[in-house]
gemmi code that builds the backbone of each chain (N, CA, C; Angstrom):
import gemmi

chains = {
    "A": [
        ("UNK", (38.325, -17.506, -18.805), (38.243, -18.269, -20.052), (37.340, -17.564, -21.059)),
        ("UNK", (37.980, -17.315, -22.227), (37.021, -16.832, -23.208), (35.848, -17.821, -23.737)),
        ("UNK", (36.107, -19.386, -23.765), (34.960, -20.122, -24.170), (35.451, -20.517, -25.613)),
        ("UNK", (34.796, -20.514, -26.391), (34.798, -20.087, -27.840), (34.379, -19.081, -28.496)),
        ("UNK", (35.431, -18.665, -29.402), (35.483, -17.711, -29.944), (35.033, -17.977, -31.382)),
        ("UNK", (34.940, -17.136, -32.544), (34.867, -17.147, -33.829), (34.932, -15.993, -34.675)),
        ("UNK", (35.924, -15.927, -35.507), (36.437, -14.794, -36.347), (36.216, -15.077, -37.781)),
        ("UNK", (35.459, -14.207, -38.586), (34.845, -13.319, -38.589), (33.370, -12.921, -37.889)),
        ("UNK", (33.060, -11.727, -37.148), (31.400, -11.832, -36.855), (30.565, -11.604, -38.090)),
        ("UNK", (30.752, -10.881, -39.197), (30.447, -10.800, -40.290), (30.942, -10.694, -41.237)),
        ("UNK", (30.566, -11.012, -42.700), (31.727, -11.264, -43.577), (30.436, -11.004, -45.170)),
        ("UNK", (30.689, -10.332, -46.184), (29.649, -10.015, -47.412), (30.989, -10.982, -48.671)),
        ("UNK", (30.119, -11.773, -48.961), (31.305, -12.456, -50.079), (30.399, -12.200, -51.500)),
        ("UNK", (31.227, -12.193, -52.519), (30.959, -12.410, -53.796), (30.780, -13.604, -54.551)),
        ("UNK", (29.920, -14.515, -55.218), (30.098, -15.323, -55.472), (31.585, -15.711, -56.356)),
        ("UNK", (31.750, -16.807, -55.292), (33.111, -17.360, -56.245), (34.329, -16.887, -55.197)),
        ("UNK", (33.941, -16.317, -54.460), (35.203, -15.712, -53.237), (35.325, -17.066, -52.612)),
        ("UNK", (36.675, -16.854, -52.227), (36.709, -17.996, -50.686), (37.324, -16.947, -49.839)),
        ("UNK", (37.018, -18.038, -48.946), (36.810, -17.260, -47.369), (37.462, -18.198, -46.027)),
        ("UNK", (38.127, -18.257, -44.991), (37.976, -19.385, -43.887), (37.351, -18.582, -42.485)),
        ("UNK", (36.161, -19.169, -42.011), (36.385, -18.799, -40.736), (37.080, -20.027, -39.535)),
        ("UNK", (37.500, -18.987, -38.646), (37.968, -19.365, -37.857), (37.578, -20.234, -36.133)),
        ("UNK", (37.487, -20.902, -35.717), (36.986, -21.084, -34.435), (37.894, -21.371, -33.503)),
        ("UNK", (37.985, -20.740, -32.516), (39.002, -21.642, -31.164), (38.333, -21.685, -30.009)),
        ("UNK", (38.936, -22.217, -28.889), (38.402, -22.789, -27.839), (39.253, -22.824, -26.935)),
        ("UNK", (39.703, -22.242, -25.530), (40.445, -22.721, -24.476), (39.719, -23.692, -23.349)),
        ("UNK", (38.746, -24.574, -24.027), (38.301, -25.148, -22.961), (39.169, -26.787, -22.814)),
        ("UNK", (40.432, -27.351, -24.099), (40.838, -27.658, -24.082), (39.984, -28.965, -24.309)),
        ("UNK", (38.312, -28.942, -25.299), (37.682, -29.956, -25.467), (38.274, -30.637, -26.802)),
        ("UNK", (38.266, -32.012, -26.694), (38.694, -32.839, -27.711), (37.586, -32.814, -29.103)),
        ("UNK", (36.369, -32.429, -29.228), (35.224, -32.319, -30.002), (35.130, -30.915, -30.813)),
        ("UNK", (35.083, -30.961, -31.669), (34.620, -29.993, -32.186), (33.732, -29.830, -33.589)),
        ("UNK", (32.821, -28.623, -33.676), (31.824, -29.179, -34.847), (31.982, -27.316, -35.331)),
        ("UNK", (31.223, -27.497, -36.686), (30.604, -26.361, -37.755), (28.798, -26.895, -37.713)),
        ("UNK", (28.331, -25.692, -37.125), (26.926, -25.924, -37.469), (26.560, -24.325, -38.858)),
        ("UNK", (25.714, -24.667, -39.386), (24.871, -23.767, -40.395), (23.412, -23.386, -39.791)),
        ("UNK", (23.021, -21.948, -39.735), (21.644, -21.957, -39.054), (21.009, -20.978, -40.246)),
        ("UNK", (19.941, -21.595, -41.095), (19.209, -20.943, -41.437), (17.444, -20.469, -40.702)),
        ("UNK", (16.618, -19.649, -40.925), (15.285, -19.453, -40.644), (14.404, -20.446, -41.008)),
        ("UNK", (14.246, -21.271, -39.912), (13.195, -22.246, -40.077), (13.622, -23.507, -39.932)),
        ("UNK", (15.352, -23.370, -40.260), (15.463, -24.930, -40.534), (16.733, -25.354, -39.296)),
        ("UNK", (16.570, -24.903, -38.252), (17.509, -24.802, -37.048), (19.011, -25.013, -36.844)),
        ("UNK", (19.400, -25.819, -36.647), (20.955, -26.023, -36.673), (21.067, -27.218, -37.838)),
        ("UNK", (22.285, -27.207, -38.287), (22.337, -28.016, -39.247), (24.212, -28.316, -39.341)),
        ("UNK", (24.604, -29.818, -39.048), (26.037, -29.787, -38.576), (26.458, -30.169, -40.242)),
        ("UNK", (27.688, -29.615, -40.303), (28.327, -29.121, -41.465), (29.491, -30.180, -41.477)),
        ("UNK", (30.296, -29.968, -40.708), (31.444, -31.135, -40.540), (31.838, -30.904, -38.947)),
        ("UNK", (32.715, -32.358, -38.900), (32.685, -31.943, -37.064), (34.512, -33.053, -36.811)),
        ("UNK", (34.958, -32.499, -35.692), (36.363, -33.318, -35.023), (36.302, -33.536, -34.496)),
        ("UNK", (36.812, -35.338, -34.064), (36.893, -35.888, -32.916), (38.558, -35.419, -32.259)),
        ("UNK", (38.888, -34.906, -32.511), (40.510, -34.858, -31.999), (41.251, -34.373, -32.796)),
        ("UNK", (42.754, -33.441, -32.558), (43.032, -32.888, -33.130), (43.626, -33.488, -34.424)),
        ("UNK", (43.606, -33.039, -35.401), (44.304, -33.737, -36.742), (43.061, -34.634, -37.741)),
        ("UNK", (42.160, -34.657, -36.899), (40.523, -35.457, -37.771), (39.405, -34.528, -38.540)),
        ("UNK", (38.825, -35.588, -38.960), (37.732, -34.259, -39.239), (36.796, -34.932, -40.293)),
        ("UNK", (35.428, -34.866, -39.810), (33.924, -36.136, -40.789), (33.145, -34.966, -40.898)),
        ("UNK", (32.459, -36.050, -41.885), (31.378, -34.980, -42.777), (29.751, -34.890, -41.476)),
        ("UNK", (29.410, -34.334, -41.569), (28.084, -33.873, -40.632), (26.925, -34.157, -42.142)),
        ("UNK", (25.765, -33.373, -41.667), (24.427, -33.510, -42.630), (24.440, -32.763, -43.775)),
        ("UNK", (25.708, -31.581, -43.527), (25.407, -31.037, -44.885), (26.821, -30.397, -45.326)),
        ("UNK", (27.523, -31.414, -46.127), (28.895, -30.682, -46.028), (29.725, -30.347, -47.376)),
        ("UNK", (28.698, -30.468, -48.264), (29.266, -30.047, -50.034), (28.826, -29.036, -49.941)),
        ("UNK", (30.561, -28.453, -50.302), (30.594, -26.759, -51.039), (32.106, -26.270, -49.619)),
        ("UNK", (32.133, -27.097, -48.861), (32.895, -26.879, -47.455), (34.075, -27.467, -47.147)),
        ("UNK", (34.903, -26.814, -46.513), (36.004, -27.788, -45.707), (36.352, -27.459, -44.352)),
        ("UNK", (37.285, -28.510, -43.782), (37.492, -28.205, -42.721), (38.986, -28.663, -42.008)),
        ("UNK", (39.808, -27.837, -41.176), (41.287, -28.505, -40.608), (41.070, -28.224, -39.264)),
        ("UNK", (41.733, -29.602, -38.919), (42.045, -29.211, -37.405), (43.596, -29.384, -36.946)),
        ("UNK", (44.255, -28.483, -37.365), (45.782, -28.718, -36.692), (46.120, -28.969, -35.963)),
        ("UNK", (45.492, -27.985, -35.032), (45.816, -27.671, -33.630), (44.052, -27.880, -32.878)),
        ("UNK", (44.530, -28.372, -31.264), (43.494, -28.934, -30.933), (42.487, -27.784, -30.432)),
        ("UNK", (43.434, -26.608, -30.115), (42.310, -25.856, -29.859), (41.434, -24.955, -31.023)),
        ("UNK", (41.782, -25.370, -32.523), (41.183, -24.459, -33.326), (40.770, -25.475, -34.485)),
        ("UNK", (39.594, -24.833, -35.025), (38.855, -25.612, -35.968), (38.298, -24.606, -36.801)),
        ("UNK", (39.314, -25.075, -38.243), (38.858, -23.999, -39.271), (37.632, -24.606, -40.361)),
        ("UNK", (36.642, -23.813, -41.248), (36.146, -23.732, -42.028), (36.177, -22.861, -42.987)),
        ("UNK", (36.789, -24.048, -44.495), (37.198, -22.978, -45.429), (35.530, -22.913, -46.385)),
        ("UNK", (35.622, -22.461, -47.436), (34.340, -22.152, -48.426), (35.496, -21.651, -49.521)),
        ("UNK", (35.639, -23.101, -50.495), (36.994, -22.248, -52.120), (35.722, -21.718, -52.934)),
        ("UNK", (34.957, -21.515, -53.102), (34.045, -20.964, -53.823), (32.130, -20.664, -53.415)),
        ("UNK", (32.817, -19.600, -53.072), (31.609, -19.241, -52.764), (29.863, -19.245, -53.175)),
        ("UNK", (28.866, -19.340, -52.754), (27.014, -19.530, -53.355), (26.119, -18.847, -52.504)),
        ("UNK", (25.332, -17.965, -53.148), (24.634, -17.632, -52.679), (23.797, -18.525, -51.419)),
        ("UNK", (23.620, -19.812, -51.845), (23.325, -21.004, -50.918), (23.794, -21.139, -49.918)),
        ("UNK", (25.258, -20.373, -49.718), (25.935, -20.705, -48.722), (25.618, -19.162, -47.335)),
        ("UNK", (24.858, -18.562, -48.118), (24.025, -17.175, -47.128), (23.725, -17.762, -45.784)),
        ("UNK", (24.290, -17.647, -44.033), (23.961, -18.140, -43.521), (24.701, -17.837, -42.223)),
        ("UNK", (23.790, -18.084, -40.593), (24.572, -17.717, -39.872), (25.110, -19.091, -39.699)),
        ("UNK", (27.239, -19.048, -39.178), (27.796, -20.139, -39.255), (28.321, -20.391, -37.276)),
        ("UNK", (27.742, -21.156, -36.635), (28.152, -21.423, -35.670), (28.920, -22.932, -35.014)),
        ("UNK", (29.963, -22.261, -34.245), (31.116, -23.422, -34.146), (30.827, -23.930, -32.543)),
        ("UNK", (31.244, -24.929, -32.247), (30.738, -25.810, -30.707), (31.660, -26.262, -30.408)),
        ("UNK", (31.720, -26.747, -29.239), (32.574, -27.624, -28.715), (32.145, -28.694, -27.801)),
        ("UNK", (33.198, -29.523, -27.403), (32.484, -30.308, -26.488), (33.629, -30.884, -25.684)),
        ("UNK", (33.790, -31.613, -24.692), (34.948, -32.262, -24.030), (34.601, -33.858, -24.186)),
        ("UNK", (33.170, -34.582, -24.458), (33.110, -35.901, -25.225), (32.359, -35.575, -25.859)),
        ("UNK", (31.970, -37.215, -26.527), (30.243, -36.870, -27.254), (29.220, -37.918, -26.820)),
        ("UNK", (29.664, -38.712, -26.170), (28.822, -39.874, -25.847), (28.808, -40.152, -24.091)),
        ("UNK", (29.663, -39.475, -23.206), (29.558, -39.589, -22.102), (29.583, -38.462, -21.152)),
        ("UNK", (29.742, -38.556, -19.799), (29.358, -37.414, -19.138), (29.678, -36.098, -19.871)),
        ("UNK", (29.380, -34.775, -19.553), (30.312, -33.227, -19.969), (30.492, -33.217, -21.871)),
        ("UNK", (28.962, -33.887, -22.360), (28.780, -33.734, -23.377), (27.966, -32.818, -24.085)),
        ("UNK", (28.025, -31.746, -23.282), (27.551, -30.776, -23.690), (28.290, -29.994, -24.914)),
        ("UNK", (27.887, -29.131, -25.593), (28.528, -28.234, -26.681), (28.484, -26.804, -26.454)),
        ("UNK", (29.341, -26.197, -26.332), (29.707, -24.989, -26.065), (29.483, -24.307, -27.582)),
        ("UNK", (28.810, -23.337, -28.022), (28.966, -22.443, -28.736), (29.429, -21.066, -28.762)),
        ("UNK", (29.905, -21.069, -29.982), (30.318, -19.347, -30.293), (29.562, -18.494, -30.457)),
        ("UNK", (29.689, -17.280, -30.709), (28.916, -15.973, -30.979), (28.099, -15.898, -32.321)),
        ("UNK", (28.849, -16.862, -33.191), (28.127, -17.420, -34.641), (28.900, -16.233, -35.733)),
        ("UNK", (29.194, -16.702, -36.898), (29.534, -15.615, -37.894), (28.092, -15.457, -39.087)),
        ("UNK", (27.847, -14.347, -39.279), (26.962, -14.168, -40.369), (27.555, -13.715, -41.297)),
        ("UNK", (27.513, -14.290, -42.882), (28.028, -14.757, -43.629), (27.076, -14.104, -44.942)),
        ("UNK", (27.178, -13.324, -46.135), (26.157, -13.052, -47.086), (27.162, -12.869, -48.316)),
        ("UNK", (26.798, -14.016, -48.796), (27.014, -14.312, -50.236), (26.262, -14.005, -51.404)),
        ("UNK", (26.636, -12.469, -52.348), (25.969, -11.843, -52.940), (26.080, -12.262, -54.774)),
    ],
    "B": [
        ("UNK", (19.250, -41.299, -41.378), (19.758, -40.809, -40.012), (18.725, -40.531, -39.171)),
        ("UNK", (19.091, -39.999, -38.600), (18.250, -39.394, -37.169), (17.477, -38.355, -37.747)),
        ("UNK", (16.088, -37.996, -37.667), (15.273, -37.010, -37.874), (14.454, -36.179, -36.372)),
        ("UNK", (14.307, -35.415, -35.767), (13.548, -34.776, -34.990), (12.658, -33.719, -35.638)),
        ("UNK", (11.348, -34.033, -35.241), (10.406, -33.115, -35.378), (10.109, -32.420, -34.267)),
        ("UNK", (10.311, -31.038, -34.599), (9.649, -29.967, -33.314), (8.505, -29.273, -33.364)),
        ("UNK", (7.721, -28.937, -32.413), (6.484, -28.314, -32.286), (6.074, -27.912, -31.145)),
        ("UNK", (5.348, -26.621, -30.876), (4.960, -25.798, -32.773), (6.196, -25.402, -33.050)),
        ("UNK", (5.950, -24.516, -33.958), (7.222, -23.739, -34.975), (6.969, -21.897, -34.455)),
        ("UNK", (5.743, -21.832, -33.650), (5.888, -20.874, -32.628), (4.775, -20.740, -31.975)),
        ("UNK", (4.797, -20.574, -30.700), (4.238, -20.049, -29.103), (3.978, -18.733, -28.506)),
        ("UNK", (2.793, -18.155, -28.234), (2.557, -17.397, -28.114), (1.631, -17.327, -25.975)),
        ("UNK", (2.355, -17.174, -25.389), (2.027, -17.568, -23.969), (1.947, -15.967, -22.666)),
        ("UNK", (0.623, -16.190, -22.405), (0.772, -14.783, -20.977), (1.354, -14.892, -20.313)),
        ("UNK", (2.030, -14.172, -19.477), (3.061, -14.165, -18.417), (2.214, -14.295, -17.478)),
        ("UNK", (3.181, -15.591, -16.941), (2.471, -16.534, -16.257), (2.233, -17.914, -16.340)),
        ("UNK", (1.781, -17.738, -17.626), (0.935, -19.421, -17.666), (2.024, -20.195, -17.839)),
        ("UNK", (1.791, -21.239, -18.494), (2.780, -22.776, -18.745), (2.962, -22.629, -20.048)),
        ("UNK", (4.281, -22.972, -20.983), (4.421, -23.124, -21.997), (5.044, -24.994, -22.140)),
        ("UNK", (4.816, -25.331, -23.374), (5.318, -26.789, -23.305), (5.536, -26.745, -25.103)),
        ("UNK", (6.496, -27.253, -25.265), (6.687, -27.637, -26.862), (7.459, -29.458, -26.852)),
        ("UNK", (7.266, -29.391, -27.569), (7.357, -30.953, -27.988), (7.409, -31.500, -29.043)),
        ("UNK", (8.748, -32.531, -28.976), (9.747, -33.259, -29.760), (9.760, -34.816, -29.817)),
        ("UNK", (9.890, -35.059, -31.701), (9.799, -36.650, -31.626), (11.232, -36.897, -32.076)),
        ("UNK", (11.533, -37.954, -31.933), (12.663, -38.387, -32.768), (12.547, -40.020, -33.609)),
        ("UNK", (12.859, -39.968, -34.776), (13.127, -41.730, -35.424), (14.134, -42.623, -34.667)),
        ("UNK", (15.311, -42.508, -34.481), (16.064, -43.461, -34.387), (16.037, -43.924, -32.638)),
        ("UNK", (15.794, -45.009, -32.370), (15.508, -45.462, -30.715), (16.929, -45.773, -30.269)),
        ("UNK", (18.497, -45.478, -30.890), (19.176, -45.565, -30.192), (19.657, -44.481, -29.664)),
        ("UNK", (18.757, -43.344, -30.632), (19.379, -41.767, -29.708), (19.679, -41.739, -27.889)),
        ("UNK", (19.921, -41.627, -27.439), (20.419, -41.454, -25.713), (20.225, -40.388, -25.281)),
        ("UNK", (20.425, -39.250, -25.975), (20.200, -38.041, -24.752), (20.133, -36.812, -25.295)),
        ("UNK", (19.159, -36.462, -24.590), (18.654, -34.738, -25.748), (17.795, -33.885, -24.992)),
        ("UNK", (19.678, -32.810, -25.354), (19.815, -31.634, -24.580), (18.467, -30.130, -25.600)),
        ("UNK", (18.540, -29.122, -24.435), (17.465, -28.558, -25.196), (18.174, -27.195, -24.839)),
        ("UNK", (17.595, -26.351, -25.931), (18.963, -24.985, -26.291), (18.020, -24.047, -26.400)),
        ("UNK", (18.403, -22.687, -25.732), (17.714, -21.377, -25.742), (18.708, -20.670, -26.578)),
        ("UNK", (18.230, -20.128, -27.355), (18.441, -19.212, -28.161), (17.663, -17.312, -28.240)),
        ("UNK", (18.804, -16.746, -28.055), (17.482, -15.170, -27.697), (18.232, -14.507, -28.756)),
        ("UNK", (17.527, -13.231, -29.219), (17.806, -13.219, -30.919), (19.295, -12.861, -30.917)),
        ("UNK", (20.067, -12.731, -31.803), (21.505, -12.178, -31.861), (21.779, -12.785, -31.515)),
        ("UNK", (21.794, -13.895, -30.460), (22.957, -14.666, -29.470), (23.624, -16.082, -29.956)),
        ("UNK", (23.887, -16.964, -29.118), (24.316, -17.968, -29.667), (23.279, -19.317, -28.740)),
        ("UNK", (23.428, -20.338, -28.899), (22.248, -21.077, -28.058), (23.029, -21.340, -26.785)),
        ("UNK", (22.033, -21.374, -26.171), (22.946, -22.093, -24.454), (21.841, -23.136, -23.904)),
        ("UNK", (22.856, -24.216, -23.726), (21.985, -25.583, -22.893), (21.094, -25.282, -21.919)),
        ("UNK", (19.823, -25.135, -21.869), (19.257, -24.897, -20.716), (18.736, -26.361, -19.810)),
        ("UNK", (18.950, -27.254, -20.094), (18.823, -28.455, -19.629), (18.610, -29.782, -20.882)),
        ("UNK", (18.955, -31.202, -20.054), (19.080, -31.702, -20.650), (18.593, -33.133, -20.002)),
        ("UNK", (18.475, -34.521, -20.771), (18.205, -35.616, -20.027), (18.751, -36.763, -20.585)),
        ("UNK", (18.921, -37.563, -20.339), (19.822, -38.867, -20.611), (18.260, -40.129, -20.906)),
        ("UNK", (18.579, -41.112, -21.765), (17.489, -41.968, -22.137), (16.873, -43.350, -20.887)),
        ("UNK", (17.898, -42.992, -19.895), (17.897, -43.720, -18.630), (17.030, -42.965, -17.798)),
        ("UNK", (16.267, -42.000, -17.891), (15.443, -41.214, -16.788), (14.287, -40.560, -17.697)),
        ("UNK", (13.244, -40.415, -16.843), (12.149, -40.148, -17.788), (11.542, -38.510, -17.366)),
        ("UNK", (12.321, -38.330, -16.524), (11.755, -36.730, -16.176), (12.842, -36.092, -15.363)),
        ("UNK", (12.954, -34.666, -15.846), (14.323, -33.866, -14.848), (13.860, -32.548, -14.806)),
        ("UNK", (13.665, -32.262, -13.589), (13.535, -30.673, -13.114), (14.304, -30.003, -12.811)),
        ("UNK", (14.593, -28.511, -13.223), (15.457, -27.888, -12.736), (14.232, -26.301, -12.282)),
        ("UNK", (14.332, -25.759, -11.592), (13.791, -24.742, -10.964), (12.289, -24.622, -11.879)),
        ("UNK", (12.117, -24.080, -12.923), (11.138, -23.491, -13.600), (10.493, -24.508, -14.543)),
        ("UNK", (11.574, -25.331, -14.845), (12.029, -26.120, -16.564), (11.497, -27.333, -16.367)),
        ("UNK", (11.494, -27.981, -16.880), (11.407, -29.639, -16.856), (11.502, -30.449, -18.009)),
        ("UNK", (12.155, -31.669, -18.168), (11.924, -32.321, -19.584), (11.361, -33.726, -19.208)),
        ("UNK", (10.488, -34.251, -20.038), (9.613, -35.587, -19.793), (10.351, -36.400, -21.556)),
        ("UNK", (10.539, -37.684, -20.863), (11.089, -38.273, -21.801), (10.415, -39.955, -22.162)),
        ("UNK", (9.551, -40.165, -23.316), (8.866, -41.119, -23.253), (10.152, -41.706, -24.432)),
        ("UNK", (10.564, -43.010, -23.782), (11.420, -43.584, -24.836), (10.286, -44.569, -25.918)),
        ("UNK", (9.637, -44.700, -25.516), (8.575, -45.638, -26.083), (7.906, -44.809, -27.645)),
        ("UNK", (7.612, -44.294, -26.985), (6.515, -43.344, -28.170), (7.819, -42.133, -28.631)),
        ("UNK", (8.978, -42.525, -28.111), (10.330, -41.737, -29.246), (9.846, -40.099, -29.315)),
        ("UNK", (9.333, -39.252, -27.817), (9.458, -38.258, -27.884), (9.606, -37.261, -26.450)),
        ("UNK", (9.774, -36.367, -26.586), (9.952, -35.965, -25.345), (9.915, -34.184, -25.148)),
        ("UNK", (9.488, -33.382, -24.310), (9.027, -32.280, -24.252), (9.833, -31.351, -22.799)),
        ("UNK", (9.542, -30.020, -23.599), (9.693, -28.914, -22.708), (8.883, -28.614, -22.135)),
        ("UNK", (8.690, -28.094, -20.616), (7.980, -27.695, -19.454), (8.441, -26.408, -19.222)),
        ("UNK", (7.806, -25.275, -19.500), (8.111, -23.958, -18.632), (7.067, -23.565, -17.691)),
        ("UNK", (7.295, -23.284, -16.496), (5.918, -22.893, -15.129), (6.329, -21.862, -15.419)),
        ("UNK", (5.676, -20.846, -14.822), (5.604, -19.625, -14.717), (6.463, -18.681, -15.212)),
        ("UNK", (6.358, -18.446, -16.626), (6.578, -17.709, -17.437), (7.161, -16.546, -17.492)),
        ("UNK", (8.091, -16.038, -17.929), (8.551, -14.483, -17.428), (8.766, -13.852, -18.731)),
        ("UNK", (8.908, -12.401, -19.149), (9.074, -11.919, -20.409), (10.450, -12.658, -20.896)),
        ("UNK", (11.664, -13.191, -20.156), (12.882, -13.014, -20.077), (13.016, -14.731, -20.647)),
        ("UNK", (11.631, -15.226, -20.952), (11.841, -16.696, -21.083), (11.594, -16.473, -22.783)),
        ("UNK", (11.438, -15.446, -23.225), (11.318, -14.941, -24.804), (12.193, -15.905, -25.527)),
        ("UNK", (11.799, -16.106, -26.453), (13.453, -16.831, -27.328), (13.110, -18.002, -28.370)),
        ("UNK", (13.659, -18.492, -28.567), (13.584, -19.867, -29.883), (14.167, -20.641, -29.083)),
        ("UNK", (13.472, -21.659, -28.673), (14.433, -23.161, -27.993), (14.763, -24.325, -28.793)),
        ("UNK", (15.661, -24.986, -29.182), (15.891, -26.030, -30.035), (15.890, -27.602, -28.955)),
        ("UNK", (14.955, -28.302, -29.614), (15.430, -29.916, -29.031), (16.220, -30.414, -29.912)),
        ("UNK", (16.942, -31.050, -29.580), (18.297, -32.122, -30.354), (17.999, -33.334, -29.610)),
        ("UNK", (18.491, -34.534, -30.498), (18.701, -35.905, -30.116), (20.416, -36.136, -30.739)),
        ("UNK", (20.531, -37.634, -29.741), (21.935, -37.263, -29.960), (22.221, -39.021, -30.493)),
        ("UNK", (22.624, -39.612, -31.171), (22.916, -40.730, -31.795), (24.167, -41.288, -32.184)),
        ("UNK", (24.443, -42.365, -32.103), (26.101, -42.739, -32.457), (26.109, -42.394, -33.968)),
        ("UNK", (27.214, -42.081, -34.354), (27.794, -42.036, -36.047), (28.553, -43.200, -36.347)),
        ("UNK", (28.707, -43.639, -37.326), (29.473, -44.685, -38.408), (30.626, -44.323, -37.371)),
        ("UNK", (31.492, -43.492, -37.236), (33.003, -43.376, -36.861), (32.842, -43.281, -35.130)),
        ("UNK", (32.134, -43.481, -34.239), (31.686, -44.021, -33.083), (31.478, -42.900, -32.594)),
        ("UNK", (31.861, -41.386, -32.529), (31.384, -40.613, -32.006), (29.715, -40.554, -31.896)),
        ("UNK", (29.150, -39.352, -31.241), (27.818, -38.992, -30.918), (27.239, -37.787, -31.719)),
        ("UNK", (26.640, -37.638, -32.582), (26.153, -36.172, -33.272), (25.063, -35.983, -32.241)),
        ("UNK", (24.097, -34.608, -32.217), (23.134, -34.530, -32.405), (22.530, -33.508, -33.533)),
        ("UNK", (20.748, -33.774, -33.589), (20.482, -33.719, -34.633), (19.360, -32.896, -34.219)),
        ("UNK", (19.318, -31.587, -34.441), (18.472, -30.450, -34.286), (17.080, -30.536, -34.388)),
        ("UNK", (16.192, -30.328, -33.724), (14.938, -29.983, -34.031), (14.784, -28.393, -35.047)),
        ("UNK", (13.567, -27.853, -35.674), (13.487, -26.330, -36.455), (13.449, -25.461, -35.546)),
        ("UNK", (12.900, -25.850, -34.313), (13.091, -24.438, -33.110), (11.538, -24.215, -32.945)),
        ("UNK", (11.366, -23.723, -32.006), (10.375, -22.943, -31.503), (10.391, -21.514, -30.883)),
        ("UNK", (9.887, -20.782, -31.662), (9.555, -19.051, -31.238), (8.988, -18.837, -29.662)),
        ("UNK", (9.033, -19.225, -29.233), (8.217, -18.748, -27.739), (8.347, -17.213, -27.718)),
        ("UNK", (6.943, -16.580, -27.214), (6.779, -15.245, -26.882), (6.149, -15.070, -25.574)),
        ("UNK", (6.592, -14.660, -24.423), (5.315, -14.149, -23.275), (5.116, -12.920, -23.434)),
        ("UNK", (3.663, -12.669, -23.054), (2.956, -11.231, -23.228), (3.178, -11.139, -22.030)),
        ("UNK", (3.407, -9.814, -21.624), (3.716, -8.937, -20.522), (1.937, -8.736, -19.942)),
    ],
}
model = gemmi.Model(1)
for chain_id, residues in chains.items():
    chain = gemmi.Chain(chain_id)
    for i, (resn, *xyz) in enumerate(residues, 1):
        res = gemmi.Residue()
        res.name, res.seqid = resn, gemmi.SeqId(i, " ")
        for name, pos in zip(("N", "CA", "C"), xyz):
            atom = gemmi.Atom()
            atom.name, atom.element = name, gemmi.Element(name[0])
            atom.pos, atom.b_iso = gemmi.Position(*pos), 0.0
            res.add_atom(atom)
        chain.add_residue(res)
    model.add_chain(chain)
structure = gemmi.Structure()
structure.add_model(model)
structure.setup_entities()
């Protein structure tokens, strides 16, 4: 099993670019989230899915979007890019969220620099 | 929402001794909060975790103490190794409006052991 994955590992945008990264998962978990990690200010959830075809806002989710088509992949778009948005972007998973095997699986994280 | 405070914001420990950092949280219906190693470049991985039904869990080296009362709860490292290097995050984990479970990051802690 690869786990989760995430495409791009790095990515230099221009302001005003859009961009999607990508996340998938063969762990075949129904959960899935976008975290943001800046220096100092630790994880920070962006938007997150309970199941395939859903998708809620997390703590910090203007300037962002997000689809879940398909259950094993969970995209994050950015239509216009901000320097604000400079940041490493890491995707999770989970198989619940409130009962046993609620753990979150993370990706490798994409770093992201919006110039 | 849910707020967690972590501390310190970094650790500086001889190889060997005991390290301990420690986490509060606001909201008393949080339930369970897992705690994440992070080593630089990487992505975080669960290194243990505890449920709001138990007040202490050991695993080999580790331990977490969980006071539901006073809404905080801490990391235990015994005997220290260079290899325990890293930023650890506490999270609490809380129901959302749409019934799922978020959790909600602590800023991290730097831990360093001197060789």
């Amino acid at each position: 099993n690869a786990g989760v994955t995430q495409t791009p590992k790095f990515r230099v945008l221009k302001t005003g670019q859009s961009m999607t990264l990508l996340c998938a998962q063969d762990m075949n978990h129904e959960y899935m989230y976008w975290y943001r990690q800046d220096p100092g200010m630790g994880l920070r959830l962006i938007h997150y899915s309970v199941g395939e075809g859903t998708t809620a806002k997390g703590e910090v989710p203007d300037g962002y979007n997000v689809s879940r088509l398909k259950k094993q992949n969970f995209l994050l778009g950015l239509e216009s890019a901000a320097p604000s948005q400079t940041s490493v972007y890491f995707c999770a998973s989970s198989l619940t969220s409130g009962g046993l095997n609620r753990e979150q699986y993370f990706g490798p994280g994409t770093r992201l620099t919006v110039t | 929402g849910e707020n967690v405070e972590q501390h310190p914001s970094t650790l500086s420990v001889q190889e060997g001794d005991s390290a301990v950092i420690k986490c509060t949280y606001s909201d008393s219906a949080s339930n369970y909060f897992p705690w994440y190693k992070q080593e630089l470049g990487k992505r975080p991985q669960l290194i243990i975790d505890i449920r709001s039904n138990v007040g202490e869990k050991k695993d080999q080296r580790i331990a977490v103490t969980l006071n539901k009362t006073a809404k905080h709860f801490s990391l235990h490292i015994t005997e220290t190794q260079p290899e325990d290097s890293a930023v650890y995050f506490c999270a609490a984990s809380v129901r959302s409006g749409a019934g799922s479970y978020q959790l909600t990051f602590g800023k991290g802690t730097k831990l360093s052991v001197i060789p």
